[in-house]
N, C-alpha and C positions, 0 to 999 in steps of 0.2 A: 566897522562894517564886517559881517560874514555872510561870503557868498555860498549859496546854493547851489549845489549842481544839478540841472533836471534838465531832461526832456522826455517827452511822451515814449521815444522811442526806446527808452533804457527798461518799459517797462514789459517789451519784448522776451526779452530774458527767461525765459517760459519754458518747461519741460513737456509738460498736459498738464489737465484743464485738474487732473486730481491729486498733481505735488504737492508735498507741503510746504516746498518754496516757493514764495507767490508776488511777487516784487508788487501786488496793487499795494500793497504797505505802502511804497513810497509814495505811489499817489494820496493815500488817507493821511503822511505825514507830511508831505505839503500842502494840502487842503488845511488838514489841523496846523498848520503855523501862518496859513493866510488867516482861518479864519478868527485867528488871534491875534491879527493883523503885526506878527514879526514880520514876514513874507509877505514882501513886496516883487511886482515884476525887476524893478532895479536891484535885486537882491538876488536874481538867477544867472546863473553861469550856464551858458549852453557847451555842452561836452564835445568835443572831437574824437575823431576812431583812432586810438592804436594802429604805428602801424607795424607790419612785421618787424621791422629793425630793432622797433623799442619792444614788441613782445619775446625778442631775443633776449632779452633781460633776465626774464623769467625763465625761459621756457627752452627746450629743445629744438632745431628746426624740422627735424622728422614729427616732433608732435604736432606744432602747427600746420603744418599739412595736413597730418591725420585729420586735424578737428575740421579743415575745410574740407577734405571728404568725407566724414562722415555729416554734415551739414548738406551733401548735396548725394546721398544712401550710396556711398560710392567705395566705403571702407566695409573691407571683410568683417565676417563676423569675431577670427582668427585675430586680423589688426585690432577691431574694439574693444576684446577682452583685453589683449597686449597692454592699450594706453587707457584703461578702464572708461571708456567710450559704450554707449548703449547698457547699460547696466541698470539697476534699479533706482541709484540714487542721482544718476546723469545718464537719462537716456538721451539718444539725439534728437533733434529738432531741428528745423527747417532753417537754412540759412545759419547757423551755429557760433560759423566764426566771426562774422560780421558782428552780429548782435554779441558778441564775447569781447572783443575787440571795442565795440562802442564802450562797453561795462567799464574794460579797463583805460581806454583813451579819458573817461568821466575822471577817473581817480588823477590821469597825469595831469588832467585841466586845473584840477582843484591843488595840485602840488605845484605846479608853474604861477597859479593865484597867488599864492601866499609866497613862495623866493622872488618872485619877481615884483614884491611888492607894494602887488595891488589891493593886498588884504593881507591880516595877521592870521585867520581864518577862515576856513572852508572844508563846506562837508559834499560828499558821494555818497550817500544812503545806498544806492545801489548797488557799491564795491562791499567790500571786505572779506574777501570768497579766497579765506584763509586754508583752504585743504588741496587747495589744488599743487601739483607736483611739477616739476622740470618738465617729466616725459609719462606723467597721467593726470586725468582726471580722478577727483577724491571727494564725496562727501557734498555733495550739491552742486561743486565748483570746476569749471573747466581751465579756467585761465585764474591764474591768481593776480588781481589787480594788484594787493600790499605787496607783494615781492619784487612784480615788476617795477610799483611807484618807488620803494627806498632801494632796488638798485638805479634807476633812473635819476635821484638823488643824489645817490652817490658820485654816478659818473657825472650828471651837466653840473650841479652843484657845489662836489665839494664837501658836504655835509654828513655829520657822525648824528643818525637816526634813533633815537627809543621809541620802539613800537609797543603800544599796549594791545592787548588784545582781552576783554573781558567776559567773552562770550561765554555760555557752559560748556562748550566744546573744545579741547586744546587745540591753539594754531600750532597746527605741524607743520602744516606745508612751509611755511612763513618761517618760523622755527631753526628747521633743517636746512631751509637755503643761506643758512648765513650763520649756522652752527658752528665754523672756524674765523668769522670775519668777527674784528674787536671793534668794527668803525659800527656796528649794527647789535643793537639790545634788543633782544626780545623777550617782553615778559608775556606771562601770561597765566592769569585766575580762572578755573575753570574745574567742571565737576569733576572728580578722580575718573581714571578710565577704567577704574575695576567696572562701572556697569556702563559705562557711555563710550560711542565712539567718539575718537578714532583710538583710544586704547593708550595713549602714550600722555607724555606730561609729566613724568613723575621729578619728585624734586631730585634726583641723580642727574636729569638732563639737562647738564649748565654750560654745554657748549665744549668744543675740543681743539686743542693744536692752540694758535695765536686769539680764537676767538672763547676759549677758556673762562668761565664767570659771567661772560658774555649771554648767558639765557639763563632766565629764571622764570622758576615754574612753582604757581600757588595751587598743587589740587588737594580742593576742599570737600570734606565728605559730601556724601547725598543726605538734601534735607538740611543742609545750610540755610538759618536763615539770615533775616536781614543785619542784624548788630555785629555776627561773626563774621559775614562776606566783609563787611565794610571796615570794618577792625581790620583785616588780615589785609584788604586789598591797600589802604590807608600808609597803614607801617610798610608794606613792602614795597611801596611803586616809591616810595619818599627815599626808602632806600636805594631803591634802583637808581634815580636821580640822582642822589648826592655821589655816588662811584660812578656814572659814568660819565655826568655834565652833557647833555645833549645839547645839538644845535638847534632840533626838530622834534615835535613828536607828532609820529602816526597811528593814531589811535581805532579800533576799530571795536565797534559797540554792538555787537549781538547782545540780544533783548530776548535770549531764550535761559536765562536763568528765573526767570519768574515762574511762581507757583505756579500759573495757569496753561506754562507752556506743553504742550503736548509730548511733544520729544526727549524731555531731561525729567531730572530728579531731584532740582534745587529748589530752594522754597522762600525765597525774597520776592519782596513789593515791588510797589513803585517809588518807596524809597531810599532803596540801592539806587532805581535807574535816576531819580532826584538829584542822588547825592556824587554818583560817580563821576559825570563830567566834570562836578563843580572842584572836585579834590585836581581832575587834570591839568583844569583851566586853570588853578594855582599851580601847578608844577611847571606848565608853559609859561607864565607868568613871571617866577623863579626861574627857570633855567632855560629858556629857549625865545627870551623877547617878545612872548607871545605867540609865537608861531606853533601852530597847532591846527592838522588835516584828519580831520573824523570821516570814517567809513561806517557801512554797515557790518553784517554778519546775517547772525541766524536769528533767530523770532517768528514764531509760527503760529501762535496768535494773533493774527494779521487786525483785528478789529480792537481790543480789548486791550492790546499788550504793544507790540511793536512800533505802531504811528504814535503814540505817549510818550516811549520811551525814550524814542529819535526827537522828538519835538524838544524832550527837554535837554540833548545835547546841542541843539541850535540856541538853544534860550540861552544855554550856559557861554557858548561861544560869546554871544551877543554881549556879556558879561553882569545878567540879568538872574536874582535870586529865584530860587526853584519855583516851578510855574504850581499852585496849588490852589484847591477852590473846586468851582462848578466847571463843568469841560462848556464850551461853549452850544447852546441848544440847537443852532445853528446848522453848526458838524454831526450832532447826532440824529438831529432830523433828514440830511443826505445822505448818510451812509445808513443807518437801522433800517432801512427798508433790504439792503442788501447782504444785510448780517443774518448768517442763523445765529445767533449769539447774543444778548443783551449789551450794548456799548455802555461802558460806567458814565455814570452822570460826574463823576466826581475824578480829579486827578489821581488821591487817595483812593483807589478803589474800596466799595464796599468789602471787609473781610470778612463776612455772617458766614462766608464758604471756606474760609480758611484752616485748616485744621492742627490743632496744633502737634505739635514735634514731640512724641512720647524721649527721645532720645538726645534731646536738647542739650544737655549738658554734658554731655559723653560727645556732643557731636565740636560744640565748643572747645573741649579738650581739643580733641585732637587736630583740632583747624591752629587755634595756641601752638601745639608741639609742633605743626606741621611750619608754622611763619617762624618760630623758632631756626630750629634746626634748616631754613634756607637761608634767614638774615644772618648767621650768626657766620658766614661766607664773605661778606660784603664787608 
């Protein structure tokens, strides 16, 4: 069994109506895994709110305050630039900390599933809100659920964590909270930050003091496509496993490296997002008894990309060969009425619009040089 974590209310999470973080995803990717009947109601976990104690984990307590007033317009403007509050990529919203707090209570539901358990698997589509800080707000995210769930790990558990993070965007937040601790891996593959935020990632950042080797970072040029991400991501997360033996892994899947996505510069299918869970589910497999809690991230293709991409790390959990073929007619006659966008008829999307990579071979190189010169550590 892998539980689901959902409720209506996770999809609050809302900045306005014209962010391009848009949580209906999660509802398109649990409609698309009913309507391929994986998801079942007996297959939903209903999430609980965070409460302060456990968002201490993460976080500062001057911040969490802050985000409760600025959730009810009560923070200067002074304080919101402070804890980067009201800004362009996290402006405030009504009720803020609640609906923040629900996000990451989702993540500790799905990590108390799996220790205590009641499953080998379980995913929060709705977490993975990898930029958030101690004492800011970063990059869409205001509370970081992955910091808070593997320090929460740590402490009720007991447990030495490998967090993956795949997104194109580097987990910093995630990252740097645990940049001296050796019980806590953080990898993470993701565009170089010469043209993407947040700027950092580079393979020099492998962690400092006792937590030393402790992070490794795969940034792949822009215009990576799919044979070199998977190649690079393949050989290094194997690696990462075998030096540090995890108990756990927390994995978190932003679905914004695909070609279509609005925000980045990488250039992989749907057979990266096909192929990457099923590489984890054998590492949890091999080194963690199975045990493995999937998040979300970023994906801003909310119709075309994101609900696809999520669908196929439930199918993988399930322990079910890549979902491929016709998307069910079903799901695209519900949603295409509320797409400006075409919904692919096909898992594979059509690539008539794909274009290829003048710099393919140059860009191969140095994704090679670049898994080189970090494995060559371990």
């Amino acid at each position: 069994m892998t539980l689901f974590v959902y409720d209506d209310a996770l999809l609050n999470y809302r900045f306005r109506d014209d962010h391009p973080f848009n949580q209906m995803r999660l509802l398109l990717t649990k409609s698309l895994l009913e309507t391929n009947q994986l998801l079942t109601d007996n297959d939903i976990l209903q999430p609980r709110i965070a409460t302060d104690e456990e968002l201490l984990l993460g976080h500062q307590a001057e911040y969490i305050q802050a985000v409760k007033y600025a959730g009810s317009n009560k923070l200067s403007a002074q304080d919101c630039e402070k804890f980067g509050l009201n800004s362009n990529d996290t402006p405030n919203f009504e009720a803020m900390h609640h609906k923040c707090a629900l996000l990451v209570g989702a993540t500790l539901t799905a990590v108390d599933a799996v220790l205590q358990h009641k499953t080998d698997t379980a995913c929060n589509f709705a977490g993975g809100l990898h930029h958030g800080f101690r004492g800011r707000a970063s990059g869409f995210c205001i509370y970081n659920d992955a910091t808070v769930a593997i320090e929460y790990i740590k402490q009720h558990y007991q447990k030495r964590v490998l967090y993956i993070d795949t997104d194109a965007h580097h987990g910093d937040g995630v990252q740097f909270a645990f940049y001296n601790d050796k019980d806590v891996f953080t990898y993470s593959i993701h565009e170089t930050g010469r043209y993407l935020f947040p700027g950092t990632g580079s393979i020099h950042e492998k962690g400092d003091g006792d937590g030393y080797l402790y992070s490794m970072n795969l940034p792949v040029d822009a215009y990576t496509e799919d044979d070199s991400f998977l190649s690079t991501f393949e050989k290094s997360i194997v690696r990462a496993c075998e030096f540090f033996q995890p108990d756990i892994i927390l994995s978190q899947n932003g679905a914004d490296a695909h070609y279509l996505d609005p925000l980045t510069h990488l250039s992989v299918t749907h057979r990266t997002f096909q192929q990457i869970p099923h590489i984890v589910n054998q590492c949890a497999k091999t080194y963690t008894q199975g045990k493995w809690i999937a998040l979300g991230g970023g994906g801003y293709n909310i119709f075309q990309v994101a609900p696809l991409a999520w669908a196929q790390v439930y199918n993988a959990m399930k322990g079910n060969p890549p979902l491929t073929g016709s998307i069910p007619q079903a799901w695209i006659d519900k949603w295409q009425p509320k797409a400006q966008i075409k919904i692919p008829a096909e898992w594979n999307e059509d690539l008539t619009g794909y274009e290829a990579i003048p710099r393919r071979l140059d860009i191969e190189e140095k994704n090679e040089q670049t898994l080189e010169r970090v494995i060559m550590h371990y």
